[in-house]
N, C-alpha and C positions, 0 to 999 in steps of 0.2 A: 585624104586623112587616113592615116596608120589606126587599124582598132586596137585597143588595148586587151589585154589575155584578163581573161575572164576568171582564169583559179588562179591563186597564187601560186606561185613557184618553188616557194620555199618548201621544204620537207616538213610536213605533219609530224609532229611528235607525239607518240601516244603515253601515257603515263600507267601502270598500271601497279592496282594496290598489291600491298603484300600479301601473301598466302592466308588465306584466312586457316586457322587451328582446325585438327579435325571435331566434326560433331560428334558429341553422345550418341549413343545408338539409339537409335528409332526405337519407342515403345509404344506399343499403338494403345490409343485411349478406350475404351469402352464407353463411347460416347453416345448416348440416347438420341435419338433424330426425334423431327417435330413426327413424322409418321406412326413411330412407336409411341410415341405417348399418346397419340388421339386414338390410336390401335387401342390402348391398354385402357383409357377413359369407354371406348365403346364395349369393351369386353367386361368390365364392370356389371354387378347384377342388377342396376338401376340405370346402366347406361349412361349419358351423358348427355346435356343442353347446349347449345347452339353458345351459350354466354361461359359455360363451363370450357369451353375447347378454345375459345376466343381468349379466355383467362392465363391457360395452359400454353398457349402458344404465341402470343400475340399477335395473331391473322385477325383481317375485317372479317365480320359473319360473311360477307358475300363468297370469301374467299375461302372458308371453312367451308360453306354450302358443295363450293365447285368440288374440294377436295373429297368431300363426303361421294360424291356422284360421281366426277370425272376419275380420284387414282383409286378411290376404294373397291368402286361397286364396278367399275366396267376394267380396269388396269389389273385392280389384283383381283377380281371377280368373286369379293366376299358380299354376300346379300349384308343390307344395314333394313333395318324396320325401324320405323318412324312412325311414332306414337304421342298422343298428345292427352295429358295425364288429367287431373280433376284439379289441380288447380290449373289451366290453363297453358302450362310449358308442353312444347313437345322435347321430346326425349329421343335419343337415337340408340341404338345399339346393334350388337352383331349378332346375326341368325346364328340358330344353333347347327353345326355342324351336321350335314346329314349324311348318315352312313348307309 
């Protein structure tokens, strides 16, 4: 028995679209990252709550926890203090700068 060819033989025609217009030019946004705004919540003079950054961002608390410990305190290696106030919330914020 003769195998039969496996591609076809016929020539593939590719199609391809018209030129697209040129773009406007690139103007870059001034665009706030979730980083800066939990930065800017813990630099605050009362600092920020676990439920405040959760609001501001919408990350799980578990996920804010990680961010608070793993890119804050050890990535960018700004000390955070954690404090838990009279009515019961604790509160984070960023140490003060030591010179």
């Amino acid at each position: 028995m003769a195998k039969k060819p496996t591609k076809s033989t016929k020539p593939r025609i590719v199609r391809r679209s018209a030129p697209k217009a040129a773009k406007a030019a690139h103007v870059p946004q001034s665009k706030t990252t979730k980083q800066d705004q939990v930065l800017a919540l813990l630099r605050r003079q009362d600092g920020a709550s676990i439920d405040e950054i959760v609001a501001a961002t919408d990350w799980q608390p578990h996920s804010t926890r990680g961010f608070l410990s793993g890119a804050v305190k050890k990535r960018l290696g700004i000390d955070v203090i954690s404090e838990k106030g009279a009515d019961g919330v604790r509160r984070y914020y960023v140490a003060p700068v030591k010179s």
